[in-house]
C-alpha positions as CSV (number, residue, x, y, z in Angstrom):
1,X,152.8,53.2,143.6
2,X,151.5,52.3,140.2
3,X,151.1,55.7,138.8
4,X,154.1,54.9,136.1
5,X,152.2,51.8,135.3
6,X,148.8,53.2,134.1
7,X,147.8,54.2,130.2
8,X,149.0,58.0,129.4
9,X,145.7,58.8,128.3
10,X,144.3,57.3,132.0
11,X,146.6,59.6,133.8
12,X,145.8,62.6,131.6
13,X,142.0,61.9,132.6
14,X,142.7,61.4,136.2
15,X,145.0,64.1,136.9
16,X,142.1,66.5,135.2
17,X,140.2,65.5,137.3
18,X,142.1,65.8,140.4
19,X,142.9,69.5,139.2
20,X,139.6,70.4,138.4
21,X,138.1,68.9,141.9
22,X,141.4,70.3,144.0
23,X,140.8,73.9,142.4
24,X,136.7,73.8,143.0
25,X,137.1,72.7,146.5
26,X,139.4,75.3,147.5
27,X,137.4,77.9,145.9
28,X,134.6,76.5,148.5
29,X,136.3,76.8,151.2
30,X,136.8,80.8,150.6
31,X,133.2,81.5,152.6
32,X,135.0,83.6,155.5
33,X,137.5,85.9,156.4
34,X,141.2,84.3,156.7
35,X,140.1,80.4,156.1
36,X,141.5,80.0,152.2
37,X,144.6,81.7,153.5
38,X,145.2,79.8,156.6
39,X,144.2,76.8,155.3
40,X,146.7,77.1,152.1
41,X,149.5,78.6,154.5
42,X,149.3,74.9,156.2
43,X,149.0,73.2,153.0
44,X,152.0,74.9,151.6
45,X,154.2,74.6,154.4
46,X,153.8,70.3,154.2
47,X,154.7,70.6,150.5
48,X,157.6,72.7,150.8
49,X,158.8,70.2,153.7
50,X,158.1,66.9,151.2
51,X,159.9,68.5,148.5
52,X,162.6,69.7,150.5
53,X,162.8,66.2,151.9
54,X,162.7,65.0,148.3
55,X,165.5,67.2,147.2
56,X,162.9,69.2,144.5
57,X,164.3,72.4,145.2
58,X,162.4,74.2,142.1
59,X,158.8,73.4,144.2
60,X,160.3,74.1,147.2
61,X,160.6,77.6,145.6
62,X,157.2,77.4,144.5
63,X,155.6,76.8,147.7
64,X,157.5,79.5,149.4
65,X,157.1,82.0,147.4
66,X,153.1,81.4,147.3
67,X,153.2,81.0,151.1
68,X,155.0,84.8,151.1
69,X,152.2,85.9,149.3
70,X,149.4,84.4,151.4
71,X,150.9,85.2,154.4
72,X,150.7,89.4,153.2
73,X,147.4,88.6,152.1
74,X,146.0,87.0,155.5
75,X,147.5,90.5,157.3
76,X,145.2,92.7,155.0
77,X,142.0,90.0,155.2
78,X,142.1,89.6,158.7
79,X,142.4,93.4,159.0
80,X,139.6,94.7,161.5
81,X,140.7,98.6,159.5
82,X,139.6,100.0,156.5
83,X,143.0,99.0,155.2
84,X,141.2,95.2,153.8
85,X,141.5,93.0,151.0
86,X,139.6,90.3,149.6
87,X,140.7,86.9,147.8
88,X,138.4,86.3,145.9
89,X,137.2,83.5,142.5
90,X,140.2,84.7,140.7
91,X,142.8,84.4,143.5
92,X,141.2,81.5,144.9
93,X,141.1,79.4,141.8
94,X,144.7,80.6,140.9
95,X,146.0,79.4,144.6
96,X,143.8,76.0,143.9
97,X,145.7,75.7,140.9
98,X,149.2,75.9,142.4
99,X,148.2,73.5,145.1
100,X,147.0,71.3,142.6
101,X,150.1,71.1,140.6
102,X,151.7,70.8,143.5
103,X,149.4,67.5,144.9
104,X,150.4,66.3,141.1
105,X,154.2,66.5,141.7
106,X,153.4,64.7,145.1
107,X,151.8,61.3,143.7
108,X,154.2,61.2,140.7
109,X,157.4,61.0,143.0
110,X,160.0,58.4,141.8
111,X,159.8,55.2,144.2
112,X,163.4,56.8,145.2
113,X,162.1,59.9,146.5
114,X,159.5,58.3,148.7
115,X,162.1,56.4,150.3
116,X,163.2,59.6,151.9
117,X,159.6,60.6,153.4
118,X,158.5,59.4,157.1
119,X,155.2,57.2,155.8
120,X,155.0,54.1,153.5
121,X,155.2,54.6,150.1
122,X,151.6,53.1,149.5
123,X,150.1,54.9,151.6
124,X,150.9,58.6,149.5
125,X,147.4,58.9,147.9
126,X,145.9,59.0,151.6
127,X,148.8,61.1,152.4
128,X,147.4,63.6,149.9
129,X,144.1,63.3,151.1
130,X,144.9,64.3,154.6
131,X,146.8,67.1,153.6
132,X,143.5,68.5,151.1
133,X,141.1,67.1,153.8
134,X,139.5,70.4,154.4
135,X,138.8,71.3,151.6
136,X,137.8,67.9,150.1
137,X,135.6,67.2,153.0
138,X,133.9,70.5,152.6
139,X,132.8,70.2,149.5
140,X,131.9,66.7,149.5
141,X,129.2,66.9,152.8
142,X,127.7,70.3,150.8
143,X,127.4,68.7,147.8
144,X,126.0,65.8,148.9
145,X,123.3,67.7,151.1
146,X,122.7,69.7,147.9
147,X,122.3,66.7,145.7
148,X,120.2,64.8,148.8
149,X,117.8,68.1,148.3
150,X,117.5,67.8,144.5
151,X,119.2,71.0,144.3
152,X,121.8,71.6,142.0
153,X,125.5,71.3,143.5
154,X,126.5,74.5,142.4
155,X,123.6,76.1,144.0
156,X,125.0,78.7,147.3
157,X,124.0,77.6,150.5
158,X,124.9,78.3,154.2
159,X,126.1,74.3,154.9
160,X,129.4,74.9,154.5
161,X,131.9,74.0,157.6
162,X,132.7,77.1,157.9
163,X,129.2,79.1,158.1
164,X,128.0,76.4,160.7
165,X,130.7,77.4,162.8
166,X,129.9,81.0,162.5
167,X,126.3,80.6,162.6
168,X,126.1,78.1,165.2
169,X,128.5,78.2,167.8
170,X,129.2,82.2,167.3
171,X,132.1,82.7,167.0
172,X,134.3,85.0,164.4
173,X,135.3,84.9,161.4
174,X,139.3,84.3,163.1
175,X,138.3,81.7,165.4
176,X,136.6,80.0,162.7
177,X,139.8,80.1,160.4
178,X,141.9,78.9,163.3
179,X,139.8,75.8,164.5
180,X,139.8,74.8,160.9
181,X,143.1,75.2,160.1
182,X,144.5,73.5,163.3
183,X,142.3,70.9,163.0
184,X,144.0,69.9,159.6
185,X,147.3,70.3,160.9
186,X,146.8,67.7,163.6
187,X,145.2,65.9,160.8
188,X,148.1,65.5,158.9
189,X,150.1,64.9,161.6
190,X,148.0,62.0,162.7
191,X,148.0,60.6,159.3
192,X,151.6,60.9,158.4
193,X,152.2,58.8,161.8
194,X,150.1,56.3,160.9
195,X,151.1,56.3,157.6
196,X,154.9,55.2,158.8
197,X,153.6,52.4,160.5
198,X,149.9,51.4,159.1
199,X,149.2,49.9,155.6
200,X,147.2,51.5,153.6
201,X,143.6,49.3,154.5
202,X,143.8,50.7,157.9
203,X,144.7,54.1,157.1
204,X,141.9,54.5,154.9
205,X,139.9,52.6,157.5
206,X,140.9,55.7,159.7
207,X,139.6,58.2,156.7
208,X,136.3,56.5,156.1
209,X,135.6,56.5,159.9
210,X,136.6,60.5,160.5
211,X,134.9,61.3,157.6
212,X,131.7,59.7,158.6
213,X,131.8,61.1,162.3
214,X,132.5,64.3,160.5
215,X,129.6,64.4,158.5
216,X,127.0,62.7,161.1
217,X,128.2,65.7,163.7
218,X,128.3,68.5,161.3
219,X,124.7,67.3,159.2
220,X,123.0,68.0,162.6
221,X,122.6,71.5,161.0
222,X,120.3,72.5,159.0
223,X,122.1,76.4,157.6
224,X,119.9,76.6,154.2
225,X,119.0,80.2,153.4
226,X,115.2,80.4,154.3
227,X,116.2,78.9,157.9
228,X,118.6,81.2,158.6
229,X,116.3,84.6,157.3
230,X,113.7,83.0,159.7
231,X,116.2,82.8,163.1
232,X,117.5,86.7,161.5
233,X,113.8,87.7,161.5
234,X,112.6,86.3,165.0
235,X,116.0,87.4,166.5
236,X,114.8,91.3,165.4
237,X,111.2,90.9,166.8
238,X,112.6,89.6,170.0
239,X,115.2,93.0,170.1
240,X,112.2,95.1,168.6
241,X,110.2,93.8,172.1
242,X,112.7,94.0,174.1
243,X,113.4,97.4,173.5
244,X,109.7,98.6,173.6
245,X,109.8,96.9,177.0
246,X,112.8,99.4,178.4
247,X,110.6,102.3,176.6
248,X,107.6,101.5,178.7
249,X,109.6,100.7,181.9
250,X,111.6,104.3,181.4
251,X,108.3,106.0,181.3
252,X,107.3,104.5,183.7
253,X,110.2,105.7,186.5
254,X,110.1,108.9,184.9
């Protein structure tokens, strides 16, 4: 793959980087309830089958035992009782850390070990990006709306995938979560199927192309704070009408 072939220092920079971005993006992704959990359940559960497949037992370990721990947690955050919990910036980051590690470990498998995995071996960095392609997509179309604004990356918005879903199409905060997270399991599905027979030009012909349909479909929407507190506030004057209006028809009758 070329990853043994690069200067030390080059690989230090780049694999901060990947860290850094890997850990942000799933920190983004924690807008709703069940989404960061779902959509690291389905993250873990392709690691633990490439290392299992790779014989890298200790990772296999790893990723099960997070998985444990996110599966309790998605119990308790999906909980419609008093009886809920939160993830959170501290176990988000943590969980984005992990996964990062583990998306490390991935792309610096001996040539050996990718002889054992259903895909070819140059097409592992896509791999990879299919399997983070939620989060990674998420906040790449926020940040560039942000940055298309002149606002400030880091600023909070309502763009995210996640809120346009819930603001949009109505639907809860599960539903949301689900759609989500199946859609990157057939994602990765897709991908690792293409991957076994496709060079890497077309599969990231394939990426570019869902990508952009992505973002065209999903920039249709326009969630930014002041439009949403404007739909919220003509939304109560149309309830605040309606219910004079059953006031003055009850009088009425009576």
């Amino acid at each position: 793959m070329g990853i043994y072939d690069i200067p030390i220092y080059v690989y230090y920079c780049v694999g901060a980087f990947v860290m850094i971005t890997i850990i942000n993006a799933y920190n983004l992704i924690d807008g709703i309830d069940g989404l960061a959990g779902m959509v690291g359940i389905i993250i873990l559960i392709i690691y633990t089958t490439i290392f299992y497949m790779t014989k890298e037992y200790f990772f296999v370990l790893l990723c099960l035992t997070l998985n444990g721990c996110l599966i309790a947690f998605l119990k308790y955050n999906l909980s419609t009782t008093n009886e809920k919990i939160f993830m959170g910036d501290t176990g988000s980051l943590i969980v984005g850390f992990i996964i990062s590690i583990l998306t490390l470990k991935f792309l610096a498998l001996s040539k050996e070990d990718y002889d054992s995995l259903p895909f070819l071996i140059e097409n592992v960095p896509l791999i990879a990006i299919s399997i983070l392609i939620v989060p990674l997509f998420d906040t790449a179309r926020v940040f560039t709306i942000r940055l298309a604004n002149k606002k400030s990356p880091f600023s909070p918005d309502r763009n995210h995938t996640h809120h346009i879903l819930v603001d949009y199409f109505k639907i809860s905060h599960k539903k949301a979560s689900y759609i989500i997270g199946g859609f990157n399991l057939i994602f990765v599905y897709l991908f690792i199927i293409l991957g076994s027979q496709s060079y890497n030009f077309w599969l990231a012909s394939t990426l570019v192309v869902t990508v952009i349909l992505l973002g065209y479909l999903f920039n249709r929407f326009d969630y930014s704070f002041s439009n949403i507190r404007r739909k919220i506030l003509f939304r109560r004057k149309v309830d605040n009408v309606k219910e004079k209006g059953k006031k003055i028809i009850n009088k009425k009758t009576d």
